[in-house]
C-alpha positions as MATLAB code, in Angstrom:
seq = 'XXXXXXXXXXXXXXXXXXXXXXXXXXXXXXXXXXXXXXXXXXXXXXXXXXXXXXXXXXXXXXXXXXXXXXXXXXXXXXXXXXXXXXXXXXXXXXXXXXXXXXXXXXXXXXXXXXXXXXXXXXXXXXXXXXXXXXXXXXXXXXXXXXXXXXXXXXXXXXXXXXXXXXXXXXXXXXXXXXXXXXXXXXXXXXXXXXXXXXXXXXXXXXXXXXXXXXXXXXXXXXXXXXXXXXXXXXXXXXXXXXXXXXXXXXXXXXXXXXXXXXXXXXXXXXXXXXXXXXXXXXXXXXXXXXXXXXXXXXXXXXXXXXXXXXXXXXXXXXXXXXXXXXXXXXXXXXXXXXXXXXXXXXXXXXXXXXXXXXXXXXXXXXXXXXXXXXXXXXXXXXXXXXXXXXXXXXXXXXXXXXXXXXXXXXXXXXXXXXXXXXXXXXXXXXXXXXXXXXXXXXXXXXXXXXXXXXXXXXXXXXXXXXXXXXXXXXXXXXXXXXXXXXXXXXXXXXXXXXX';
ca = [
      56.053    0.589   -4.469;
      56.900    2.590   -7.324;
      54.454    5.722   -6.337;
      55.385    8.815   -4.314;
      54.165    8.762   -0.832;
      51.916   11.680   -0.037;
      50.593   12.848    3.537;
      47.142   13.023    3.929;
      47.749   16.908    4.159;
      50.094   17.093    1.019;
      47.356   15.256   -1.065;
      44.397   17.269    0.644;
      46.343   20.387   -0.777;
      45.903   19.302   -4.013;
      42.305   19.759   -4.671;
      41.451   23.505   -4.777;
      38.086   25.702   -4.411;
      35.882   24.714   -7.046;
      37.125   21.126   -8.011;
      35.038   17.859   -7.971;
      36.248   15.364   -6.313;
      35.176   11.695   -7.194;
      35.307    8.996   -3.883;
      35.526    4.982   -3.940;
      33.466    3.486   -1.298;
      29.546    2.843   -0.731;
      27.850    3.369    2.187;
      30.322    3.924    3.958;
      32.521    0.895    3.488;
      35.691    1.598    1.193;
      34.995    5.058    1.367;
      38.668    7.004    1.633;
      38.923    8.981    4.997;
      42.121   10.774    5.521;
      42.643   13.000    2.658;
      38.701   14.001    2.804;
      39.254   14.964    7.285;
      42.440   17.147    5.718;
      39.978   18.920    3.426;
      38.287   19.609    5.840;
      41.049   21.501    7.789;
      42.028   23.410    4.544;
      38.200   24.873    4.622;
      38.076   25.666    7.664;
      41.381   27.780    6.947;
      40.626   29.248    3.883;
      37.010   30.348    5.533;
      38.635   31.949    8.686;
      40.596   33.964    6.342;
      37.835   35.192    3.961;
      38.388   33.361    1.674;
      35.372   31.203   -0.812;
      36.671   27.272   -0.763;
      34.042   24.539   -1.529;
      33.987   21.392   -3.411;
      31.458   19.386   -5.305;
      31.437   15.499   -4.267;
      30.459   12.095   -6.490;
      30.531    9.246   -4.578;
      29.151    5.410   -4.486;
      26.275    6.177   -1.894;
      26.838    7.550    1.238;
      29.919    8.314    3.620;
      31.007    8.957    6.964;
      32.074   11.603    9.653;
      35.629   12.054    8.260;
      34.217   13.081    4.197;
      29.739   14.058    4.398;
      29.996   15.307    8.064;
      33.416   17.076    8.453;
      32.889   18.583    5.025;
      29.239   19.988    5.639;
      30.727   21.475    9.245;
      33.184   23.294    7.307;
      30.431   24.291    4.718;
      33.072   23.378    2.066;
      30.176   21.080   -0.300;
      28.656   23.140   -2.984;
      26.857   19.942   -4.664;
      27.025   16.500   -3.370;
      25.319   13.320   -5.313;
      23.792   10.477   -4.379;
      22.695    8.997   -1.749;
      23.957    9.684    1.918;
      23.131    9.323    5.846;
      24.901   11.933    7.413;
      23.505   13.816    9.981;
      25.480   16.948    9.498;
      25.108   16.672    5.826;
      21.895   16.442    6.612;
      21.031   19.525    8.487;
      22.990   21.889    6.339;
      20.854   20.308    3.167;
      17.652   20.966    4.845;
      19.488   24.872    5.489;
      19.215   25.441    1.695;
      22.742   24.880    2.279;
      24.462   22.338    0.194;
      22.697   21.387   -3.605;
      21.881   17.692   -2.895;
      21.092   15.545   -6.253;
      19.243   12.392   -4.827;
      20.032    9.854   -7.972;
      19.063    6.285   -8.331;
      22.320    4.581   -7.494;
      22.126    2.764  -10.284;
      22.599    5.777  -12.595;
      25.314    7.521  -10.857;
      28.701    6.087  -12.567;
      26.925    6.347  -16.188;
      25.388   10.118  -15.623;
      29.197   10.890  -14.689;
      30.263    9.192  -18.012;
      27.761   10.886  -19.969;
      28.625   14.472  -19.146;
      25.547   15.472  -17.142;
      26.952   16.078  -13.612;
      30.433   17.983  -14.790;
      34.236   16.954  -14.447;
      36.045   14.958  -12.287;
      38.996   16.646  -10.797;
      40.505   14.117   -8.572;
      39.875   10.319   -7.947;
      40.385    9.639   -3.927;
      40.270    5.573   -3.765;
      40.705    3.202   -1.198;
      42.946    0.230   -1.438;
      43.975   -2.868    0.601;
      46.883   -3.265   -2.359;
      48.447   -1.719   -5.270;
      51.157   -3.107   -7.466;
      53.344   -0.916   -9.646;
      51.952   -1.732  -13.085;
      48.382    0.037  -11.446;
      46.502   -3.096  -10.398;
      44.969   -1.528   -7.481;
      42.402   -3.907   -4.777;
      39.440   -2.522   -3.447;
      38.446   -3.061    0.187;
      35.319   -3.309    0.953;
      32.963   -2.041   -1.775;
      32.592   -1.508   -5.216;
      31.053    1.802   -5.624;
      31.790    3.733   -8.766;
      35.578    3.590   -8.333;
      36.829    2.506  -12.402;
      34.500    5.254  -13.718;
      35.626    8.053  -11.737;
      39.235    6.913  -11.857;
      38.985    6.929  -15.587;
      37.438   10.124  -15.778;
      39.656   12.426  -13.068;
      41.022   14.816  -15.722;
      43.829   16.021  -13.154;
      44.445   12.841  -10.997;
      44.218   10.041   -8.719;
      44.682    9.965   -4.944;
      45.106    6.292   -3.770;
      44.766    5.538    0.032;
      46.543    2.469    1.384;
      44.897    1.508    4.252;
      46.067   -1.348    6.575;
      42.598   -1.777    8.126;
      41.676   -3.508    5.139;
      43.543   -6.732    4.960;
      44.767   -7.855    1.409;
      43.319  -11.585    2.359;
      39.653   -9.859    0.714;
      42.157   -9.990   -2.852;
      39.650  -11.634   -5.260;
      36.038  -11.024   -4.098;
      35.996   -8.036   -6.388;
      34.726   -8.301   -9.333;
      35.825   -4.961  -11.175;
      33.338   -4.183  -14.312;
      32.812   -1.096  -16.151;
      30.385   -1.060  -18.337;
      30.193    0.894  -22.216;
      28.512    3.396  -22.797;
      25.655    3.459  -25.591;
      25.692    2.212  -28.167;
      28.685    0.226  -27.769;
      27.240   -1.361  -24.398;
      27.283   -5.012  -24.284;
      24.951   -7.601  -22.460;
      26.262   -8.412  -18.884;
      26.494  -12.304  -18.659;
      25.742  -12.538  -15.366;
      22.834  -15.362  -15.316;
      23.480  -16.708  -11.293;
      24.315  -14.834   -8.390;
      27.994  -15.332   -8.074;
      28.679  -15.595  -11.691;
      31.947  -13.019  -12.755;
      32.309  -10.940  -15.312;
      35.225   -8.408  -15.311;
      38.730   -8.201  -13.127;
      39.708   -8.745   -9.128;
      41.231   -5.240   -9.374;
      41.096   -2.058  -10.766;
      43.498   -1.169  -13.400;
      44.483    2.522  -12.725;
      46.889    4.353  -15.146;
      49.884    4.608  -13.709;
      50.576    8.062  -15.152;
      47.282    9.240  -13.369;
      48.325    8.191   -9.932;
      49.101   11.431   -7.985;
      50.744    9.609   -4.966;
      49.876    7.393   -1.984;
      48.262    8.186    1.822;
      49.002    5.007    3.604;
      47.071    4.857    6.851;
      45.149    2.560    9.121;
      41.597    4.135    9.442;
      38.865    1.576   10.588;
      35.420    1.931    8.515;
      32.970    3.998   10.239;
      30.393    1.395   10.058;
      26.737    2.530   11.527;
      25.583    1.059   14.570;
      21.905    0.520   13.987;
      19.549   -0.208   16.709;
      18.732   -3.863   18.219;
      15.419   -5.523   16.785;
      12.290   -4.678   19.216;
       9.014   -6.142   18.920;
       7.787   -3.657   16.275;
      11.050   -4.641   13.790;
      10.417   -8.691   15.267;
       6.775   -8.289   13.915;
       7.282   -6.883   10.632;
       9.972   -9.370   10.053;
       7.549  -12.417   10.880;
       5.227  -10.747    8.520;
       7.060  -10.787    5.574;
       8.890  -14.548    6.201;
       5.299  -15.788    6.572;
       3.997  -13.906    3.414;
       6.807  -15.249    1.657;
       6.240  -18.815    3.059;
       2.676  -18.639    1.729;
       4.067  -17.495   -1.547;
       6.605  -20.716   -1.650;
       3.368  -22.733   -0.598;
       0.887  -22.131   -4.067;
       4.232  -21.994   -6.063;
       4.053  -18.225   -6.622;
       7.783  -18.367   -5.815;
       9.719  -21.743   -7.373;
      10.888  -24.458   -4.734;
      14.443  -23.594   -5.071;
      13.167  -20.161   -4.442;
      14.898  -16.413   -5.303;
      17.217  -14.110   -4.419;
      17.052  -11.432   -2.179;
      17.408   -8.026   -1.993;
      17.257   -6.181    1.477;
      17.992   -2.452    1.878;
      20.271   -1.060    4.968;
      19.012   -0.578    8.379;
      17.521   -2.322   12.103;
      14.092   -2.823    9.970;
      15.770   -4.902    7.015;
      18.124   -6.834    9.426;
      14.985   -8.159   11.709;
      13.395   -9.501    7.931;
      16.403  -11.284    7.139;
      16.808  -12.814   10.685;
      13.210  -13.722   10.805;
      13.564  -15.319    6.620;
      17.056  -17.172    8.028;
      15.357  -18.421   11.049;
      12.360  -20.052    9.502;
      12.742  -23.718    9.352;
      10.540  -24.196    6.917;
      12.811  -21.591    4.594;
      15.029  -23.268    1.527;
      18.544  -21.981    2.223;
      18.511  -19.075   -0.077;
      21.015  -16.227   -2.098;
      21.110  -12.638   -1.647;
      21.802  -10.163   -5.163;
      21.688   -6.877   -3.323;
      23.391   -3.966   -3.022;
      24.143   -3.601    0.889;
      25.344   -6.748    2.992;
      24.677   -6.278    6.760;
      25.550   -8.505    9.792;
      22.632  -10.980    9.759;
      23.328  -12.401    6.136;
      27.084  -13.021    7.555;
      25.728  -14.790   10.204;
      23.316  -16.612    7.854;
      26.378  -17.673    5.643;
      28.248  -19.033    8.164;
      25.087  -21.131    9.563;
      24.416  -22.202    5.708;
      21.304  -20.271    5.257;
      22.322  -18.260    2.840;
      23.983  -20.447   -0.063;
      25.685  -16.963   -1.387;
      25.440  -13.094   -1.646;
      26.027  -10.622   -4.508;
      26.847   -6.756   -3.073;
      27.931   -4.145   -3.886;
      29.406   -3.600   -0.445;
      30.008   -4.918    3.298;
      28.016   -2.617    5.231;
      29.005   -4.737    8.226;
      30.181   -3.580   11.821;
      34.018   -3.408   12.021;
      34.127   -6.361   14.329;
      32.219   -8.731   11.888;
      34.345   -7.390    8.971;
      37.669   -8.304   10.830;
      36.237  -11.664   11.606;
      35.484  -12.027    7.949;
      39.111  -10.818    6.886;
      40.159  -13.639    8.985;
      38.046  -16.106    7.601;
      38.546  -15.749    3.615;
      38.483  -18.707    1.957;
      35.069  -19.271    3.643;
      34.088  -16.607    1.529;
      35.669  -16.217   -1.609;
      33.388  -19.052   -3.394;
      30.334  -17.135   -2.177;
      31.057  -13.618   -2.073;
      31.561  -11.397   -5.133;
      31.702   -7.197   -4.294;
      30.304   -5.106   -7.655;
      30.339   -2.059   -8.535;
      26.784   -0.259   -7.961;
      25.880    0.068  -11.627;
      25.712   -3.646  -11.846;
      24.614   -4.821   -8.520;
      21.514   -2.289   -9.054;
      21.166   -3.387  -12.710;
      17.811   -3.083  -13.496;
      18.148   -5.849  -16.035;
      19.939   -8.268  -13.880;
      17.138   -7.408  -10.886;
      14.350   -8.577  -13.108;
      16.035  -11.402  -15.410;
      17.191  -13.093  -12.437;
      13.842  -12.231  -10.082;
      15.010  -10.682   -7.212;
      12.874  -10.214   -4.420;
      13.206   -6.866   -3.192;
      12.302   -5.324    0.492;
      13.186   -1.587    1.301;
      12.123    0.714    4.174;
       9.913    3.388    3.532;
       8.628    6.696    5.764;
       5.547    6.559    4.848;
       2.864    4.820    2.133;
      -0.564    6.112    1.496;
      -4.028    4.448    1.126;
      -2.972    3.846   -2.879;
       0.123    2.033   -2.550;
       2.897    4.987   -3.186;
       5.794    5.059   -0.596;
       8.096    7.939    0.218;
      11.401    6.881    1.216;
      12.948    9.863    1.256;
      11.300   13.316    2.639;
       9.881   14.246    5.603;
       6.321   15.883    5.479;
       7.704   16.394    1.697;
      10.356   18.817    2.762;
      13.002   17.825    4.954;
      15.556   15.077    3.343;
      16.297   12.175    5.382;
      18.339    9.911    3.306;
      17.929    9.672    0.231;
      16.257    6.716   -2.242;
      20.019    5.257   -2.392;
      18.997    1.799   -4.591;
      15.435    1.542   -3.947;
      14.045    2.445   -6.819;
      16.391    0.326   -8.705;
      14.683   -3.014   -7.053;
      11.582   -2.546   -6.400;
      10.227   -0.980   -9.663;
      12.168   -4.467  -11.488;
      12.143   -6.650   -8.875;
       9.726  -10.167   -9.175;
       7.815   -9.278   -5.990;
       8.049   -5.589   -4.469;
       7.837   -5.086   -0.740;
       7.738   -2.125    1.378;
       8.378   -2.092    5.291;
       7.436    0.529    7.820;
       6.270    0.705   11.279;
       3.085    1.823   11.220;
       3.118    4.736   13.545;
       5.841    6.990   14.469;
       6.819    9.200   17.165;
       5.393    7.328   19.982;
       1.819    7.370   17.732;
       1.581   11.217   17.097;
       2.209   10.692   13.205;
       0.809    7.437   11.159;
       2.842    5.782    8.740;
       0.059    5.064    6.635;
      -2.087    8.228    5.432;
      -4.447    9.733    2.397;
      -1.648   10.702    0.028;
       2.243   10.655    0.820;
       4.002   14.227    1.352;
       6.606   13.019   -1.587;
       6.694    9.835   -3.653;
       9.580    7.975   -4.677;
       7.771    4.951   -5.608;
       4.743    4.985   -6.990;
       1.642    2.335   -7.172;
       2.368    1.070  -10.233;
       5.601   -0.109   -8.589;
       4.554   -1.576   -5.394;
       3.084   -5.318   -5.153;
       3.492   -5.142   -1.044;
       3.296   -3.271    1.976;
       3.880   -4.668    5.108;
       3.551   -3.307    8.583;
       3.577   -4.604   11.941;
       0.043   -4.949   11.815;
      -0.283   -6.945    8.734;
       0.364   -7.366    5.206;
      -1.282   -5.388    2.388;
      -1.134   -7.227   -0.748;
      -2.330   -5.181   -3.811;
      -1.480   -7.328   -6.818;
      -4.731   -7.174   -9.114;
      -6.214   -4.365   -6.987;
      -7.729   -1.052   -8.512;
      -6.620    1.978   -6.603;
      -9.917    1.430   -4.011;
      -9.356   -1.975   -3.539;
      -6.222   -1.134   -2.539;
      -7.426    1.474   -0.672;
      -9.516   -0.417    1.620;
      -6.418   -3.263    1.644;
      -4.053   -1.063    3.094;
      -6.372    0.163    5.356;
      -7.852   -2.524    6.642;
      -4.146   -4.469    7.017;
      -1.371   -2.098    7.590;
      -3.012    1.268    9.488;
      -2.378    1.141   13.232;
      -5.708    0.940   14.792;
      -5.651    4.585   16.065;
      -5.942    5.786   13.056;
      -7.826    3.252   10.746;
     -11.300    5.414   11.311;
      -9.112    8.982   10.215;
      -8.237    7.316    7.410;
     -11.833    5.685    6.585;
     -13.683    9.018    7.122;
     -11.321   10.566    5.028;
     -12.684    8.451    1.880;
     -16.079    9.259    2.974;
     -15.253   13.028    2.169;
     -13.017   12.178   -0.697;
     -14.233   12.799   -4.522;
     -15.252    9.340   -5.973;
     -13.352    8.697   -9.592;
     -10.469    5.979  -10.032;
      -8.749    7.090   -6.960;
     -10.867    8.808   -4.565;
      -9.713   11.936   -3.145;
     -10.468   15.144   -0.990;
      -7.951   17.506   -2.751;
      -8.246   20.395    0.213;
      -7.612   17.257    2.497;
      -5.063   15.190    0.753;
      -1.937   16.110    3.009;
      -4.502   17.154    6.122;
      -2.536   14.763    8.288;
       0.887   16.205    7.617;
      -0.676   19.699    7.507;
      -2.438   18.853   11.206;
       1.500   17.031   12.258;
       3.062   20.591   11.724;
       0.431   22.735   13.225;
      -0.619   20.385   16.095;
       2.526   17.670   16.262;
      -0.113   14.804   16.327;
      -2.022   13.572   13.311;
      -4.536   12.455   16.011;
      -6.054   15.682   15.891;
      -7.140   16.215   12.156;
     -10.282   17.416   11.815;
     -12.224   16.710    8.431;
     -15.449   19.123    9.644;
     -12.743   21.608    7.939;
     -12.534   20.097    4.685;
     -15.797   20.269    1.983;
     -16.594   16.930   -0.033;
];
C-alpha cells in the first residue's frame, strides 16, 4: 500500500477548531470510529486548557458512541446534520447545545454539493480495501461517502478496518449523481439493477494517510418483539393480504420499505411469516436482522439498502456467507436508495414508526410534545410522501397509558395528511384513502385510539369548531399541555376549554 500510515491520534490531529468534517457510514454501519474517539481526546484537551475547539459534522444518518456520543460529551459539535440516535447527542441538543439540522436523508449529499451547508474540511471513510490507484471498498453502507470525498477541500482520512472482511467486495454499487442541470435519469427499473462502480474512486493526491484498525460496528440492540410490536405486525401483514386479495397490490406484489427499529422488525417477521405472502423484495434504506433471516429462508427474493443495520453477529455470518448474497444484495448510497423517483416509479410500499398521529392523519416522527428531539425523520419522509401505499406504525399508548399515541393535533408534524394513506396501531388499522379530514377523523378514532382514551378524543370534536377540519384551537395540544402539567393525558379536562 502506497499511502502513509497514520495513527488514529496523528490523523485526529489533523482536523482543527472550526473544520467540518464529512463521515462515510449510515446508521451506524460503515461509520469510521477511531480517528472520531481521538477527536474526542483532543477536545477534551484543548477545553481543560481554555481553549474554544469544536467541529461541525456531515454524515450518512446517524453514528455511534465513538463519533455522536464521545463528541457531544466533549461538547466539541457546533452543527451536526442529519439524522442520528445518540443518546448523548441527544441530551446536549435538547440543552440548546449543539445546532442540529434534521434533513431528509435523501437531500443530504446534494445540499453539500450545492453549497448550502458550508465546506468540507476532511473526508474520514471506512474501508474493507484500498488499492494504490484509489479504488477504495466500502464496508457496510453507502452513505454519502463519493460526495464528501470529492468535496474535502483539505483531505481524506481512510480507515482500514479488518472487522470488515473484503469478501463484501462487489455489493456496492458506488453512484454519484450530477448536479442540475446536467443530472441524468437513474436506470434503475428492478430492485437489484446497477448503475455505477463496486468502489469508490478516491484521488490519490487527496488521501491524507491510513488508520488501520479492527473496530467492530456498534450495531443497536433493539428490544425483542412483545405482544404490542406482535399485534401491530399482524395488522399490517393482514391489511396488506387484503390489499393482494381485490388486486389493489399486483400478484407478484411490491417492494418494501421498512424503517429501523423493534416495531419495523415485528412487521417484517409477521409479512415473512405469512403463508399466504408471495416471496417478496425489499428497496429500502436500512436492512435489519429479520430480512437476513427472510433471505436465507427465500422469503425475500432480494433487498436494495443503503446499509446493513444488522447486529455484529449476523453481519459476520453474512461476511462468511457471500456468494449467497452478492446476486441479491446491492448497498447504495442514500441519495439513491431514498430517491424519491425510484420510490414511486418502482411502487414501494413504505412503513415507518411514528410518536404520535392525530385524529387527521399527520404523524410526528420526530419531537417530543413538539420540543424535545428524539431522532430525527432520517428517510421517512423520503418514502412515505412517494411511496404506492403509505403506512404509519405506533403503539397506541405510551408510558404504561399516561400519554396516547393518537390525539387532537400532533405537537410537531413531519408528515402531513396529504401524505399518509395508513395508520396502524395495535388496535386496528385506520385506512383514510378517499376520506375528508372528518371521515378520517372518526376512522382513526374509531380504529387506532386505545380504548382509554377514544371518549377524550370524541368529546374533544364535540367542543371543536366545525369547518373542513374541526378544531378547538384553545384545546388543540390540551393533551400534551395536561402530559406536562399532570404526566397523564388521562386527566384533561375540556370544562376548561370554550367551543
Amino acid at each position: 500500500m502506497a499511502f502513509t500510515r497514520l495513527t488514529a491520534a496523528e490523523a485526529a490531529a489533523l482536523i482543527k477548531n472550526g473544520d467540518n468534517i464529512g463521515l462515510s457510514g449510515f446508521t451506524p454501519a460503515g461509520t469510521p470510529k477511531a480517528t472520531t474517539a481521538e477527536i474526542a481526546k483532543i477536545a477534551h484537551a484543548e477545553h481543560e486548557a481554555g481553549r474554544p475547539f469544536q467541529i461541525g459534522i456531515f454524515s450518512g444518518a446517524s453514528t455511534g458512541m465513538s463519533c455522536d456520543g464521545a463528541l457531544a460529551q466533549e461538547d466539541a459539535i457546533r452543527y451536526r446534520a442529519p439524522y442520528t440516535t445518540n443518546a448523548v447527542f441527544r441530551g446536549k441538543v435538547n440543552e440548546g447545545k449543539i445546532h442540529y439540522n434534521d434533513i431528509h436523508l435523501s437531500q443530504m449529499a446534494q445540499e453539500l454539493r450545492y453549497g448550502f451547508l458550508g465546506e468540507v474540511d476532511y473526508a474520514i471513510i471506512e474501508v474493507c480495501a484500498i488499492e494504490d490507484d484509489g479504488k477504495a471498498y466500502l464496508t457496510a453502507a453507502g452513505g454519502i461517502a463519493p460526495t464528501i470525498a470529492r468535496l474535502a477541500k483539505k483531505g481524506i482520512i481512510i480507515e482500514l478496518n479488518a472487522f470488515h472482511s473484503p469478501n463484501s467486495i462487489g455489493i456496492h454499487d458506488v453512484y454519484e449523481p450530477k448536479d442540475p442541470p446536467m443530472r441524468e435519469a437513474l436506470l434503475i427499473n428492478k430492485v437489484t439493477d446497477r448503475i455505477g462502480t463496486p468502489y469508490l474512486q478516491l484521488d490519490p493526491k487527496k488521501i491524507l494517510g491510513v488508520v488501520e484498525c479492527n473496530i467492530p460496528d456498534e450495531a443497536r440492540a433493539f428490544k425483542g418483539a412483545d405482544p404490542v410490536t406482535d399485534k401491530i405486525g399482524e395488522n399490517v401483514a393482514n391489511f396488506l393480504m387484503g390489499e393482494l386479495k381485490r388486486g389493489i397490490i399486483p400478484p407478484s406484489f411490491l417492494p418494501f420499505q421498512s424503517g429501523v427499529g423493534t416495531t419495523a422488525n415485528a412487521i417484517l417477521g409477521a409479512l415473512g411469516n405469512n403463508p399466504e405472502m408471495p416471496a417478496f423484495e425489499i428497496f429500502t434504506e436500512v436492512l435489519q436482522n429479520s430480512v437476513v433471516d427472510l433471505m436465507y429462508k427465500g422469503r425475500v427474493k432480494c433487498a436494495s439498502t443503503c446499509s446493513l443495520t444488522v447486529t455484529n453477529e449476523v453481519l459476520t455470518d453474512m461476511y462468511k456467507n457471500m456468494d449467497f448474497f452478492k446476486d441479491k444484495l446491492v448497498i447504495r448510497q442514500s441519495e439513491i436508495s431514498n430517491s424519491p423517483e425510484l420510490i414511486r416509479r418502482l411502487g414501494v410500499i413504505a412503513i415507518n414508526t411514528a410518536i404520535e398521529c392525530d385524529i387527521y392523519g399527520h404523524a410526528n416522527s420526530t419531537q417530543i410534545c413538539g420540543t424535545k428531539m428524539m431522532n430525527g425523520i432520517g428517510g421517512s419522509g423520503d418514502f412515505e410522501r412517494n411511496a404506492f401505499l403509505s403506512i404509519f406504525t405506533c403503539s397506541s399508548v405510551a408510558k404504561d397509558g399516561k400519554i396516547s399515541s393518537i390525539v387532537p393535533f400532533c405537537s410537531h408534524i413531519d408528515h402531513t395528511e396529504h401524505d399518509i394513506n395508513i395508520i396502524v396501531t395495535e388496535q386496528g388499522v385506520a385506512d383514510l384513502r378517499g376520506k375528508s379530514p372528518i371521515q378520517r377523523a372518526h376512522t382513526i378514532i374509531e380504529n387506532c385510539a386505545h380504548p382509554d382514551y377514544k371518549e377524550l378524543l370524541w368529546d374533544y370534536l364535540k367542543i371543536s369548531q366545525k369547518g373542513q377540519s374541526w378544531h378547538n384551537l384553545s384545546a388543540a395540544l390540551s393533551f400534551h399541555d395536561t402530559f406536562v402539567k399532570e404526566g397523564d393525558m388521562h386527566k384533561v379536562d375540556f370544562s376548561k376549554y370554550s367551543k
